[in-house]
C-alpha positions in Angstrom: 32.2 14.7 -9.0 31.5 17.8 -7.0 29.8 20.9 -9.3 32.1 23.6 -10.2 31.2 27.4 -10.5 32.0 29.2 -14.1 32.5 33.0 -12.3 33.3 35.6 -15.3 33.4 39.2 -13.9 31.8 41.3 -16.6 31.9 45.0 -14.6 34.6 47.2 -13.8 35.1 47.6 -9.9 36.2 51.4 -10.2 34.3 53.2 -7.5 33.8 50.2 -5.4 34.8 49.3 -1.8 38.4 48.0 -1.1 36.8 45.0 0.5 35.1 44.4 -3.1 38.1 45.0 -5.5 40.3 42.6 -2.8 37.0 39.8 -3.5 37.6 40.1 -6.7 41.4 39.8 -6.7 40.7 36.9 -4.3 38.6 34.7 -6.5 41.8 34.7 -9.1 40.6 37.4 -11.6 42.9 39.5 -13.0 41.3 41.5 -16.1 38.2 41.9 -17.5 36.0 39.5 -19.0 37.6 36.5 -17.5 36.2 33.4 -16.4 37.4 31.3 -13.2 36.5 27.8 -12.5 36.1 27.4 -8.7 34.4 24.5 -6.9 31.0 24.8 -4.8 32.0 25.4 -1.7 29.9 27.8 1.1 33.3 30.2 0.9 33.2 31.1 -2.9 29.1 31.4 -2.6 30.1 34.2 0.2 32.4 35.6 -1.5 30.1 35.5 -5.2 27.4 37.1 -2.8 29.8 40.3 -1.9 30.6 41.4 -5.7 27.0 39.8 -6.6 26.2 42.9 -9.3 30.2 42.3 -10.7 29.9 38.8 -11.7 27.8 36.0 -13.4 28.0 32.7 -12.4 27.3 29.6 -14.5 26.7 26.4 -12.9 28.8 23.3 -14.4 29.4 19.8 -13.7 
């Protein structure tokens, strides 16, 4: 089975760049505090890179 990402946002994006707040809207969040699952993929590490100081990331098999 391929790893999958946990991505929670924990910080507001108030103040950021629209290209971060549409990244964040992107990878399926929708309010604070919530956690995606994703899969490793080279697209969602790009996009985890962007909005970086926004997110943790947990790694899960």
């Amino acid at each position: 089975m391929a790893k999958q990402l946990k991505i929670t946002w924990i910080k507001s994006c108030i103040g950021c760049p629209e290209t971060q707040k549409a990244t964040i809207k992107s990878l399926g969040f929708t309010k604070m505090q919530q956690s995606v699952i994703k899969e490793d993929c080279s697209q969602i590490r790009g996009q985890i890179k962007k909005v970086n100081h926004l997110v943790a990331v947990e790694e899960i098999d």
